[in-house]
C-alpha positions as CSV (number, residue, x, y, z in Angstrom):
1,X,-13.0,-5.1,19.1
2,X,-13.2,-1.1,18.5
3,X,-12.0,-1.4,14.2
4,X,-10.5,1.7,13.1
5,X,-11.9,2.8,9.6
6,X,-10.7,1.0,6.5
7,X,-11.3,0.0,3.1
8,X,-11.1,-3.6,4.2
9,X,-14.1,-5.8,5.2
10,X,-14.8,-5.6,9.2
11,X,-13.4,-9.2,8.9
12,X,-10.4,-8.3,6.7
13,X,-9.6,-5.4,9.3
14,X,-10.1,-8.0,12.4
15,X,-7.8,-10.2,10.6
16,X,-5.8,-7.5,10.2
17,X,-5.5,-5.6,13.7
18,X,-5.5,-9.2,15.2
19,X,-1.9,-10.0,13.5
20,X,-0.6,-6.9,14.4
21,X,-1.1,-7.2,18.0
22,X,0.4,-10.9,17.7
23,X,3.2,-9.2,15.6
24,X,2.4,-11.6,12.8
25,X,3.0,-9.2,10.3
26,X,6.0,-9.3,8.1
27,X,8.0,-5.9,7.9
28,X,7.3,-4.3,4.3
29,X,10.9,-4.5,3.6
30,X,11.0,-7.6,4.0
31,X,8.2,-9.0,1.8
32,X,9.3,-10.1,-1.5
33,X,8.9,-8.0,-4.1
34,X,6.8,-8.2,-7.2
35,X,8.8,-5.8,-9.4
36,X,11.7,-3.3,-8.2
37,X,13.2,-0.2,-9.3
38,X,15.9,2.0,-8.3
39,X,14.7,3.5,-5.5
40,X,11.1,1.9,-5.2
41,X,9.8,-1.9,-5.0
42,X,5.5,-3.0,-5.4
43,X,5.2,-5.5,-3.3
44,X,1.2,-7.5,-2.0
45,X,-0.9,-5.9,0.0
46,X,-0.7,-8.9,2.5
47,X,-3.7,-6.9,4.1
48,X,-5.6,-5.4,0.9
49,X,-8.6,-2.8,0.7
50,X,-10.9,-5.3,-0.1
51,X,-14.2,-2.9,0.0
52,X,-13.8,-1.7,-3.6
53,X,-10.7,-3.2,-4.8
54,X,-9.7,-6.6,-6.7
55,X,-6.2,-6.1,-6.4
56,X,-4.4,-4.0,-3.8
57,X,-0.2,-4.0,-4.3
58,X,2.2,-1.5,-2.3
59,X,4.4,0.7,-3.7
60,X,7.3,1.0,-0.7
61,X,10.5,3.3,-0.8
62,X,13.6,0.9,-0.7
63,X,15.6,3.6,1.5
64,X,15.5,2.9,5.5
65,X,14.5,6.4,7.2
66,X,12.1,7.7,4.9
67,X,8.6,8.0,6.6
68,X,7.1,10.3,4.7
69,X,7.1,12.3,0.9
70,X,8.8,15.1,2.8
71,X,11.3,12.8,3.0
72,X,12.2,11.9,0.1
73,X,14.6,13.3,-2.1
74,X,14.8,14.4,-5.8
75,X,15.9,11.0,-7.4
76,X,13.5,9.2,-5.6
77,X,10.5,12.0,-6.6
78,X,11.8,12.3,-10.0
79,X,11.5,8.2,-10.2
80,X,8.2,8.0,-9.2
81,X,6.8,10.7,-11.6
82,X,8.8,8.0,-14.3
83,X,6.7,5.0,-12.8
84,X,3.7,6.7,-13.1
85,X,4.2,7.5,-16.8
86,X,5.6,4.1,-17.6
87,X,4.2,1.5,-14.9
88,X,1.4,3.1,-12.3
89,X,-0.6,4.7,-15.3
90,X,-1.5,1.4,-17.5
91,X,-1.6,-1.5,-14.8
92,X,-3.6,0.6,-11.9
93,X,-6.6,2.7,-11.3
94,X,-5.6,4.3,-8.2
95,X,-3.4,5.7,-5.9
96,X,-3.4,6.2,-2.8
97,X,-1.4,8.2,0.0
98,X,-2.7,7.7,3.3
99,X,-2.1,11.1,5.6
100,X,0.4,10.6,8.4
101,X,-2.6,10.5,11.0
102,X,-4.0,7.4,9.2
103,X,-0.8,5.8,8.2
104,X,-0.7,1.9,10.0
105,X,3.0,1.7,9.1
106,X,4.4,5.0,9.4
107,X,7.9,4.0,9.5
108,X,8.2,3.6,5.8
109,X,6.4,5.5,3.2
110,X,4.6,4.0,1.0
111,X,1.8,4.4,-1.9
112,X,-1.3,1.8,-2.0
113,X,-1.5,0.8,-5.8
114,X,-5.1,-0.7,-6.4
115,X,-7.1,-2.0,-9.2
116,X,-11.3,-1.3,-8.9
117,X,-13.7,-5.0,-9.3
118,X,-14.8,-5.2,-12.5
119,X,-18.5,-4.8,-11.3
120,X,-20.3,-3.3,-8.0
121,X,-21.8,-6.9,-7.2
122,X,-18.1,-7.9,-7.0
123,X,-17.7,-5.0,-4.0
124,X,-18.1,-6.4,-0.2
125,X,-18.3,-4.4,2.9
Protein backbone atom coordinates (compact mmCIF):
# COMPACT_ATOMS: atom_id res chain seq x y z
CA UNK A 1 0.00 0.00 0.00
CA UNK A 2 1.16 3.53 -1.40
CA UNK A 3 0.58 5.76 2.46
CA UNK A 4 -0.03 9.24 1.81
CA UNK A 5 2.13 11.46 4.27
CA UNK A 6 1.05 11.81 7.87
CA UNK A 7 1.90 12.45 11.27
CA UNK A 8 0.75 8.95 12.15
CA UNK A 9 3.03 5.87 12.38
CA UNK A 10 3.07 3.86 8.87
CA UNK A 11 0.96 1.45 10.95
CA UNK A 12 -1.37 3.98 12.40
CA UNK A 13 -1.90 5.42 8.74
CA UNK A 14 -2.46 1.58 7.35
CA UNK A 15 -4.92 1.33 10.03
CA UNK A 16 -6.20 4.31 9.06
CA UNK A 17 -6.56 4.19 5.08
CA UNK A 18 -7.59 0.53 5.63
CA UNK A 19 -11.02 1.70 7.54
CA UNK A 20 -11.61 4.19 5.21
CA UNK A 21 -11.77 2.02 2.28
CA UNK A 22 -14.06 -0.49 4.46
CA UNK A 23 -16.03 2.71 5.45
CA UNK A 24 -15.37 1.80 9.02
CA UNK A 25 -15.03 5.24 9.94
CA UNK A 26 -17.61 7.08 11.99
CA UNK A 27 -18.74 10.50 10.48
CA UNK A 28 -17.14 13.41 12.70
CA UNK A 29 -20.49 14.57 13.48
CA UNK A 30 -21.45 11.75 14.74
CA UNK A 31 -18.66 10.93 17.24
CA UNK A 32 -19.51 11.95 20.69
CA UNK A 33 -18.22 14.82 21.83
CA UNK A 34 -15.81 15.55 24.59
CA UNK A 35 -16.87 19.20 25.28
CA UNK A 36 -19.27 21.52 23.10
CA UNK A 37 -19.76 25.03 22.49
CA UNK A 38 -22.00 27.07 20.57
CA UNK A 39 -21.00 26.61 17.37
CA UNK A 40 -17.92 24.20 17.88
CA UNK A 41 -17.57 20.52 19.55
CA UNK A 42 -13.65 18.62 20.44
CA UNK A 43 -14.24 15.48 19.86
CA UNK A 44 -11.08 12.11 19.69
CA UNK A 45 -8.92 11.87 17.15
CA UNK A 46 -10.25 8.19 16.47
CA UNK A 47 -7.15 8.27 14.08
CA UNK A 48 -4.48 10.59 16.01
CA UNK A 49 -1.01 11.98 14.85
CA UNK A 50 0.83 9.66 16.80
CA UNK A 51 4.48 10.78 15.42
CA UNK A 52 4.97 13.56 17.90
CA UNK A 53 1.79 13.81 19.78
CA UNK A 54 0.36 12.14 23.14
CA UNK A 55 -2.95 13.31 22.65
CA UNK A 56 -4.62 14.32 19.41
CA UNK A 57 -8.58 15.71 19.85
CA UNK A 58 -10.53 17.50 16.94
CA UNK A 59 -11.94 20.63 17.05
CA UNK A 60 -15.11 20.24 14.35
CA UNK A 61 -17.67 23.05 13.34
CA UNK A 62 -21.27 21.89 14.54
CA UNK A 63 -22.92 23.58 11.33
CA UNK A 64 -23.53 21.06 8.20
CA UNK A 65 -22.02 22.78 4.92
CA UNK A 66 -19.13 24.40 6.21
CA UNK A 67 -15.92 22.88 4.51
CA UNK A 68 -13.67 25.32 5.00
CA UNK A 69 -12.60 28.72 7.24
CA UNK A 70 -13.91 30.62 4.25
CA UNK A 71 -16.84 29.34 5.26
CA UNK A 72 -17.51 30.20 8.21
CA UNK A 73 -19.19 33.07 9.48
CA UNK A 74 -18.55 35.88 12.11
CA UNK A 75 -20.16 34.09 15.24
CA UNK A 76 -18.49 31.07 14.57
CA UNK A 77 -14.86 33.11 13.92
CA UNK A 78 -15.47 35.25 16.71
CA UNK A 79 -16.13 31.91 19.02
CA UNK A 80 -13.12 30.33 18.15
CA UNK A 81 -10.78 33.39 18.83
CA UNK A 82 -12.89 33.04 22.53
CA UNK A 83 -11.85 29.24 22.79
CA UNK A 84 -8.51 29.92 22.13
CA UNK A 85 -8.25 32.52 24.90
CA UNK A 86 -10.20 30.49 27.28
CA UNK A 87 -9.87 26.66 26.27
CA UNK A 88 -7.21 25.94 23.22
CA UNK A 89 -4.52 28.21 24.96
CA UNK A 90 -4.02 26.26 28.47
CA UNK A 91 -5.06 22.52 27.59
CA UNK A 92 -3.06 22.31 24.01
CA UNK A 93 0.18 22.95 22.44
CA UNK A 94 -0.83 23.04 18.97
CA UNK A 95 -2.97 23.70 16.26
CA UNK A 96 -3.32 22.59 13.36
CA UNK A 97 -5.25 23.44 9.95
CA UNK A 98 -4.65 21.11 7.36
CA UNK A 99 -4.81 22.98 3.72
CA UNK A 100 -7.68 21.85 1.51
CA UNK A 101 -5.21 19.73 -0.74
CA UNK A 102 -4.38 17.61 2.39
CA UNK A 103 -7.65 17.70 4.14
CA UNK A 104 -8.93 13.61 4.57
CA UNK A 105 -12.29 14.91 5.51
CA UNK A 106 -12.95 17.86 3.62
CA UNK A 107 -16.63 17.91 4.06
CA UNK A 108 -16.39 19.52 7.48
CA UNK A 109 -13.88 21.82 8.69
CA UNK A 110 -12.13 21.12 11.36
CA UNK A 111 -8.92 22.06 13.56
CA UNK A 112 -6.55 19.13 14.92
CA UNK A 113 -5.96 20.07 18.69
CA UNK A 114 -2.77 18.17 19.97
CA UNK A 115 -0.69 17.87 22.97
CA UNK A 116 3.39 17.15 22.29
CA UNK A 117 4.93 13.67 24.46
CA UNK A 118 6.50 14.73 27.35
CA UNK A 119 9.89 13.43 26.04
CA UNK A 120 11.48 12.61 22.35
CA UNK A 121 12.02 8.85 23.50
CA UNK A 122 8.16 8.92 23.86
CA UNK A 123 8.05 9.91 19.82
CA UNK A 124 7.54 6.84 17.26
CA UNK A 125 7.69 6.91 13.59
Amino acid sequence: MNLPMSLRTAGCEMNYQHAKDEGLTQPLELTDALKIFKHWRIIENDFCYCVGYERSHMLIIKRGGCADYFDLNADEKAEFDQLKRDHIYDNYDQIIENCPHRRSVPRIFHYHLINFYKTRGEMKL
